[in-house]
N, C-alpha and C positions, 0 to 999 in steps of 0.2 A: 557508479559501478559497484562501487561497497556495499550501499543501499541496497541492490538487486540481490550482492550473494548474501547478503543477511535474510531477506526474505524467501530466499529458494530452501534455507538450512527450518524451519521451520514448516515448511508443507512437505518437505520432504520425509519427516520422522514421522508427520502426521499420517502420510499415505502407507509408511512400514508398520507403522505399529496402531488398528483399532482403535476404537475409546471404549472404557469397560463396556459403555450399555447397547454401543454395537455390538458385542462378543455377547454380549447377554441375550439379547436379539436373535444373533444368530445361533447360539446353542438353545434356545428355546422352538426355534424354528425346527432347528433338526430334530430335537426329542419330541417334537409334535409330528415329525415325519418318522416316528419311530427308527429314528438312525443313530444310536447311542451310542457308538463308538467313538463316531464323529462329533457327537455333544459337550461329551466329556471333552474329547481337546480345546474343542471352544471354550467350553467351563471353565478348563483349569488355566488357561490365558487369562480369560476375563479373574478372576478372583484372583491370578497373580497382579495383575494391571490393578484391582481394587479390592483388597482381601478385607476391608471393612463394608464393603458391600453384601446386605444378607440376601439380596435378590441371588445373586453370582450363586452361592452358597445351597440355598434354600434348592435351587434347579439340580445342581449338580447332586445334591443328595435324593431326587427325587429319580434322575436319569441312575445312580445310584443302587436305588430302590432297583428298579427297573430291569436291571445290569445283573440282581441277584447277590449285590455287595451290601449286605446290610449293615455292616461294622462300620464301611466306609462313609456308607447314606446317612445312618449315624452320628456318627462325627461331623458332615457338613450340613445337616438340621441341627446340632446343637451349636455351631457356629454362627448359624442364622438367627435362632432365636438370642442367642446372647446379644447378637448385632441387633435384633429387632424384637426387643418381648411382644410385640402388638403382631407377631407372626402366627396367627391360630394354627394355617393351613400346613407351618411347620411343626408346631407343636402335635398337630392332630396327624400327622405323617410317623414322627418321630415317637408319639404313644404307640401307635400302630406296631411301629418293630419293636420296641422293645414288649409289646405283647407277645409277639413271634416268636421272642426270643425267652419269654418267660421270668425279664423281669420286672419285680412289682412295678419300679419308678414309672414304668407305662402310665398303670393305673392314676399317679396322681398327677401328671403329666393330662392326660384326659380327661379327670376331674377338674381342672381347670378351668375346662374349655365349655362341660355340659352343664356347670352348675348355675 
């Protein structure tokens, strides 16, 4: 009888609580159904659940982007790339706005990546 309520306490947190790259899954799925409201919540689950995750990160600054928050898309592209330097597609995201925004670090940011 122990045996059972020990293994009930473990599927049971499993089915409350996602696993990051479900939550990543599913907030990529919605930012591909252009539903970014709803992205962002999933996003910000999932990089709570794994905030060393740059996938988590990299999405949520790109739904970000998207959202017209560029400080904040920002912020979670350079989070990405520090979690993952071998992230082009955040780096070349993340020169992007700070071109927009008019500063140089874009530039070497994008040098980077076309040289």
């Amino acid at each position: 009888m122990l045996l059972v309520a020990w293994l009930a306490v473990p599927a049971a947190s499993w089915l409350v609580r996602p696993s990051a790259g479900r939550l990543i899954t599913e907030g990529a799925e919605l930012s591909r159904q252009s539903r970014w409201p709803e992205a962002i919540s999933v996003l910000d689950r999932a990089a709570a659940a794994a905030p060393r995750n740059a996938e988590a990160h990299f999405l949520k600054g790109v739904v970000l982007e998207r959202l017209r928050r560029p400080a904040e898309a920002a912020d979670e592209l350079e989070a990405a790339v520090l979690l993952d330097a071998s992230r082009a597609d955040a780096y070349f995201l993340l020169a992007r706005l700070y071109e927009k925004a008019g500063v140089p670090r874009g530039l070497d940011l994008a040098a980077r990546w076309t040289a």
